[in-house]
C-alpha positions as CSV (number, residue, x, y, z in Angstrom):
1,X,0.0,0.0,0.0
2,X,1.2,3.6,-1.0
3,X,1.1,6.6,1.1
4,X,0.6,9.9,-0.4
5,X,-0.6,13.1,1.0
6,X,-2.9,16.0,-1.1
7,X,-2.4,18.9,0.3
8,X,-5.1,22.2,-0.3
9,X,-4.9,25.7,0.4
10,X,-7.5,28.0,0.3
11,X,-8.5,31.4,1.1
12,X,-12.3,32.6,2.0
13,X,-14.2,35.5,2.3
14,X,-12.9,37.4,5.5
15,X,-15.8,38.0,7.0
16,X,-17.0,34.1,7.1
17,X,-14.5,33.1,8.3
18,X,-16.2,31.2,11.1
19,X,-19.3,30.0,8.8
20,X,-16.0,28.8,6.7
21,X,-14.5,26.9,9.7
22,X,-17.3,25.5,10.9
23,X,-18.2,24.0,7.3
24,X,-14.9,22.8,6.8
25,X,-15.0,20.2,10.4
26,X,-19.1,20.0,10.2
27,X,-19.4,19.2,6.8
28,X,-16.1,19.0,4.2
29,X,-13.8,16.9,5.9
30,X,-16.2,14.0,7.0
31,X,-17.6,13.9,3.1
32,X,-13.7,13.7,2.1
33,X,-13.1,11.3,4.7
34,X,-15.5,8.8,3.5
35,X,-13.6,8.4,-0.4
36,X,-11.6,4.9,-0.3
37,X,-8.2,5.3,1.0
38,X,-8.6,8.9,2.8
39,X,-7.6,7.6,6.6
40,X,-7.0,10.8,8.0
41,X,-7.3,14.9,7.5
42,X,-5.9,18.1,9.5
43,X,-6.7,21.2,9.1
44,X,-4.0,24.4,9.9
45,X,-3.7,27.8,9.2
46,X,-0.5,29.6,8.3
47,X,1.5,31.6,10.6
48,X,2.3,34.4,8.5
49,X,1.3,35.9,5.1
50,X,3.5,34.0,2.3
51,X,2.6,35.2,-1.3
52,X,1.7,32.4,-3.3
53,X,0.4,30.2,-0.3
54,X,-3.2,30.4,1.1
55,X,-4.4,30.7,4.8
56,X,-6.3,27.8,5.5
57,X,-4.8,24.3,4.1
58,X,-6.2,20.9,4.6
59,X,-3.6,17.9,4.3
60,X,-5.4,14.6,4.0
61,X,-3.4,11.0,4.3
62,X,-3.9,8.4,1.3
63,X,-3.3,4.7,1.2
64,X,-4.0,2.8,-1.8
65,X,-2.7,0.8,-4.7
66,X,-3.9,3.0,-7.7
67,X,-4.0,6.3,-6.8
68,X,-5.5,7.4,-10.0
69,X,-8.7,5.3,-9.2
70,X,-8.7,7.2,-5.7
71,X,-8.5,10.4,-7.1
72,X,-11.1,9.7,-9.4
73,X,-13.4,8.3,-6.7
74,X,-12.8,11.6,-4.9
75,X,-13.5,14.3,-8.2
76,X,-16.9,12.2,-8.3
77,X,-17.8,12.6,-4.7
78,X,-16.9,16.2,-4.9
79,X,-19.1,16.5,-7.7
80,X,-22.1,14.8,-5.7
81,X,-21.6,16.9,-2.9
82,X,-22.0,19.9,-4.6
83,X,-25.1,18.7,-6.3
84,X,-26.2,18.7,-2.5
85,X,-25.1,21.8,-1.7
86,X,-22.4,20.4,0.6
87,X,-19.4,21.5,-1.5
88,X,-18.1,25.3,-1.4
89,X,-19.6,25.2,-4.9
90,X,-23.2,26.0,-3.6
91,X,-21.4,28.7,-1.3
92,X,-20.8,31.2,-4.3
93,X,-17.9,33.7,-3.2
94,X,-17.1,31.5,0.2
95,X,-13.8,29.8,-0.7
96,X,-11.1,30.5,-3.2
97,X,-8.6,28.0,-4.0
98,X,-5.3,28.6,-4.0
99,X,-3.5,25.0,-4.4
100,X,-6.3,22.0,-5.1
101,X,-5.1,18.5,-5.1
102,X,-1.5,18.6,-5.1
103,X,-0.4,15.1,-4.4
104,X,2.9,13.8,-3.1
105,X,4.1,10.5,-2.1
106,X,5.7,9.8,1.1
107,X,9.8,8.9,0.9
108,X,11.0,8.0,4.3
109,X,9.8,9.4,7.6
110,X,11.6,9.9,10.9
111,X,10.3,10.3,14.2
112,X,11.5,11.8,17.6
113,X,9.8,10.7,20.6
114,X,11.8,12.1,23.0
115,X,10.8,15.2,21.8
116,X,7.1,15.2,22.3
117,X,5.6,15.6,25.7
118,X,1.7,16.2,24.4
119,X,1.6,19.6,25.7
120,X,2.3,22.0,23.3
121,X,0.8,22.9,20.2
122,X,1.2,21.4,17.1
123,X,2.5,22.6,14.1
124,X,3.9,21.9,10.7
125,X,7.0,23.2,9.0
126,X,6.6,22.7,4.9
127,X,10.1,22.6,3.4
128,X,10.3,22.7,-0.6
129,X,13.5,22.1,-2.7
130,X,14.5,21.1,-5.9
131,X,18.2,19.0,-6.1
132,X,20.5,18.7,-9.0
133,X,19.3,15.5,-11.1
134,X,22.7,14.2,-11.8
135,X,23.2,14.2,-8.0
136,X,19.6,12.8,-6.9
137,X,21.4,9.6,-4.7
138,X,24.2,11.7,-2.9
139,X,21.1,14.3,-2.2
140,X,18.7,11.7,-1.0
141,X,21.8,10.0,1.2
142,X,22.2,13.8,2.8
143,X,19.1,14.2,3.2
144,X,17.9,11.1,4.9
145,X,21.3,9.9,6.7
146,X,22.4,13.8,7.7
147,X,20.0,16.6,7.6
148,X,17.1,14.9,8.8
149,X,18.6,13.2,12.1
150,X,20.6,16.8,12.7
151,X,16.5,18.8,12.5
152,X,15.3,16.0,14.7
153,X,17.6,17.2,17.5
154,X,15.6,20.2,17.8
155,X,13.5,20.2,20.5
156,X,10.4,20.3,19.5
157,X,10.6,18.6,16.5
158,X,8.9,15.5,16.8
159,X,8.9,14.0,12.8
160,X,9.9,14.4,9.6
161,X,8.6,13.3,6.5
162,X,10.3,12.9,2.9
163,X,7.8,13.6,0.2
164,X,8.1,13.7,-3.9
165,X,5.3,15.8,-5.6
166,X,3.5,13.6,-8.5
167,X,3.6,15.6,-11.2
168,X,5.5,19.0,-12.0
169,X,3.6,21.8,-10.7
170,X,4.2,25.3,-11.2
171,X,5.7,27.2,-8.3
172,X,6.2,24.0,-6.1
173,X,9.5,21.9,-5.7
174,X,9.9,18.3,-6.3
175,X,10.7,17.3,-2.9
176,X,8.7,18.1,-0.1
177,X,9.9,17.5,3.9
178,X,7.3,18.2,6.3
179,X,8.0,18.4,9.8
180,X,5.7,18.2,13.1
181,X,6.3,20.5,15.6
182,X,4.7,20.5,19.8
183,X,5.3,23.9,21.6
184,X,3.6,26.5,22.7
185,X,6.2,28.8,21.7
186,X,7.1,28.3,17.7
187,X,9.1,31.7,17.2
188,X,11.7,30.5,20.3
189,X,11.6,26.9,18.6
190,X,12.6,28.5,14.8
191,X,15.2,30.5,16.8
192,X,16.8,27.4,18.0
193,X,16.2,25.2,14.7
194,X,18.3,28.6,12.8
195,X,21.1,28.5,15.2
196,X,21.3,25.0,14.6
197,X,21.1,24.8,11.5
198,X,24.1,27.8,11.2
199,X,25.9,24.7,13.6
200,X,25.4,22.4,10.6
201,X,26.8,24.7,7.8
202,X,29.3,25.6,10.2
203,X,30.7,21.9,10.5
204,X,30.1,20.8,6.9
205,X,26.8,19.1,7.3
206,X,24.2,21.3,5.8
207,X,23.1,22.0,2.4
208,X,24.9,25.4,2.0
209,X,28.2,23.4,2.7
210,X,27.3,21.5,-1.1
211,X,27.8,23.7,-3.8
212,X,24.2,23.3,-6.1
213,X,23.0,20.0,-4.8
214,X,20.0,22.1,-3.6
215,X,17.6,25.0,-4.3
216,X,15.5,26.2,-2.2
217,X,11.8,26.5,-3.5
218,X,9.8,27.3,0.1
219,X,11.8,27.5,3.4
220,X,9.8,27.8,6.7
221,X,6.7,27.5,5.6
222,X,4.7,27.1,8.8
223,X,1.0,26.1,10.0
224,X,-0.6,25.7,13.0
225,X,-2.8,22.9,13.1
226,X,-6.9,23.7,13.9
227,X,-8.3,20.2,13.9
228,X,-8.0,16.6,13.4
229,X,-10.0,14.0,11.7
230,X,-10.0,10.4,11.2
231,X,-11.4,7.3,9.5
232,X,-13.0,4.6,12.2
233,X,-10.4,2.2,12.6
């Protein structure tokens, strides 16, 4: 079984922005949930204005063996629900899309127990990069044996996950790592995750310290997490 995660961002009208949130949890997420192979979907919204990102973005989990067939399933039941008027389609001028449907599938993941004590709040930190394609092993190699292990010793940093987009889209980088974050203060957390990752480049272990293995496409991208939902087991 494949894992993939599709990731939307979206925008709405500013001043339903609770008619929007409650729509999303009441109604949007447990329709998505019930497509074949959806097991799980969060909801977060960004920290900060980033041009070219939206506000709001819902990242749902997928497991199946023909992801075509799933995606498929899901363009029809969005199609139903908005002959129902559950779908922002029957909610002219509500939500604006920003990204739809941009599908990745998952690489390696990491985790960091020792770092989560269930407390704090939880947040995401989206990473985007492109690598040299002569030089995808010794990136991959880096970036799994190296970088990943060296952000994991951040406290706070709980996971990371290794994603490659499915298809090339605009404005987005082929590789995507996406890290979960507990505190309840992010912008002391992102101080310590820069000075450590100054550390790295510092003692040869960061991407700066390899000449045009890697471009940056989206650093820092961060979201705070509003809700959780899941399939019944």
């Amino acid at each position: 079984m494949q894992r993939w995660v599709s990731i939307d961002e979206t925008n709405c009208d500013p001043t339903r922005e609770a008619e929007y949130n409650e729509w999303c949890d009441g109604i949007h997420i447990p329709d998505v949930l019930k497509t074949p192979g959806f097991v799980r979907a969060r909801r977060f919204q960004s920290k900060e204005f980033r041009d070219g990102r939206g506000k709001y973005m819902t990242l749902c989990e997928i497991e199946t063996d023909d992801l075509e067939k799933t995606m498929e399933d899901r363009e029809q039941r969005r199609s139903h629900e908005n002959e129902f008027g559950r779908g922002s389609a029957s909610r002219p001028d509500f939500e604006f899309p920003v990204w739809r449907d941009v599908l990745w599938s998952q690489i390696s993941v990491l985790t960091a127990p020792r770092n989560s004590t269930g407390k704090g709040g939880k947040w995401l930190n989206f990473v985007e990069l492109n690598c040299d394609p002569a030089r995808e092993d010794e990136f991959r190699e880096w970036y799994d044996d190296i970088h990943l292990p060296d952000v994991l010793r951040t406290p706070g940093f709980v996971s990371a996950t290794r994603y490659r987009i499915k298809e090339f889209r605009e404005g987005r980088g082929k590789y995507l790592a996406i890290y979960g974050i507990e505190t309840d203060d992010i912008e002391n957390t992102m101080k310590v995750r820069l000075a450590q990752r100054a550390d790295a480049a510092k003692h040869g272990r960061s991407g700066d310290n390899r000449p045009h293995l890697v471009r940056q496409v989206w650093r820092d991208v961060l979201w705070r997490q509003l809700a959780e939902h899941k399939t019944a087991p």
